[in-house]
N, C-alpha and C positions, 0 to 999 in steps of 0.2 A: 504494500500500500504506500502511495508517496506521502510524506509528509508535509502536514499544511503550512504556510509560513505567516509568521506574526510582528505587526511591527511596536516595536516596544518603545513607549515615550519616556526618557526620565524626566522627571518634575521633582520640583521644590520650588519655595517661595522665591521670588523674583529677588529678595532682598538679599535670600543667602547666597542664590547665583553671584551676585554683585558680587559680596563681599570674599566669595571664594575668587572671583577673577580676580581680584587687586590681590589677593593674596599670592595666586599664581605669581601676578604681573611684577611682583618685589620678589619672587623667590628665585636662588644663585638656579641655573640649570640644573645641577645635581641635587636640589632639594626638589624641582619638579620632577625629576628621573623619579626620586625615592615614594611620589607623592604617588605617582604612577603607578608604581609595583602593584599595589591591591588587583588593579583592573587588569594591569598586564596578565595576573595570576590567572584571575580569571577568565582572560580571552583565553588564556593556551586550554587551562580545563573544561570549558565549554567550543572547543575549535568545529567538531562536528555535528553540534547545531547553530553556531555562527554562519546564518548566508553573508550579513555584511554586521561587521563588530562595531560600524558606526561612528559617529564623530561628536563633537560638541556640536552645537545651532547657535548663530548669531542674531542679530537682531531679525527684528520680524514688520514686515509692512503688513498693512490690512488692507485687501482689495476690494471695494463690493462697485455698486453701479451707481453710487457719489463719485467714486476715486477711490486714489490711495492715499491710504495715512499710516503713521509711521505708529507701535503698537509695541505692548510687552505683556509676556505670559507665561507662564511658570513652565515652558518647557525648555532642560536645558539640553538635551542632543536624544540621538534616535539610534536605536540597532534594529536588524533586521534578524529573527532568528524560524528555525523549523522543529517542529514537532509534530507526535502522533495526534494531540489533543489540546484544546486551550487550557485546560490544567498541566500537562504537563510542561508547557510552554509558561507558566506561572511560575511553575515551581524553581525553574533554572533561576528566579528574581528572587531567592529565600532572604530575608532579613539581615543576612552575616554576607547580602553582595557590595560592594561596594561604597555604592550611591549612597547609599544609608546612610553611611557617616556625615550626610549632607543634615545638618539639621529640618525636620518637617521633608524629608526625601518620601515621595512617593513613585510607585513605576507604575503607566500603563499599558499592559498587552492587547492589543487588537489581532484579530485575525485579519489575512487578508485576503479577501474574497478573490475569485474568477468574475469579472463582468460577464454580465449573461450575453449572449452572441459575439461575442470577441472572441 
């Protein structure tokens, strides 16, 4: 059976974002190396259900049928991963991943559909 794939949001409050990037933005390159380890950890142990291990997200405009305007929202990057099931696809997010240590860190899994006639 192929595996369905899910795209995973992380969030947390827009505030702690901030203040984790100025923290990045002051830290020597080898405090960012070490800051990194956790996730690194985690990318090698989860590698065969990683489609895409994901990035940070930068800022965010809002598009509707006013225009655009420039916006912010508690998400701070995205992966893309595969599994049997939307719980098991959960569960790779256990409490002791990373993100957590983001203060108010929350993750969300979505599945992601086939459009119908595409």
């Amino acid at each position: 059976m192929k595996k369905k794939q899910y795209l995973v949001l992380y969030m947390a409050p827009i505030a702690e974002f901030q203040k984790l990037m100025a923290e990045m933005a002051d830290a020597s390159p080898e405090e960012r190396e070490a800051g990194m380890t956790d996730w690194n950890d985690w990318i090698d142990m989860n590698k065969k259900e990683l489609v895409d291990a994901g990035k940070p997200l930068g800022k965010t405009k809002r598009v509707t049928v006013e225009g655009v305007t420039d916006t912010k929202n508690d998400i701070g990057g995205y992966s893309i991963v595969q599994a049997e099931s939307h719980e098991e696809a959960a569960k790779l997010f256990s409490t002791s991943h990373p993100h957590f240590k983001i203060p108010g860190a929350w993750v969300d899994v979505m599945e992601i559909m086939d459009m119908p006639g595409m």
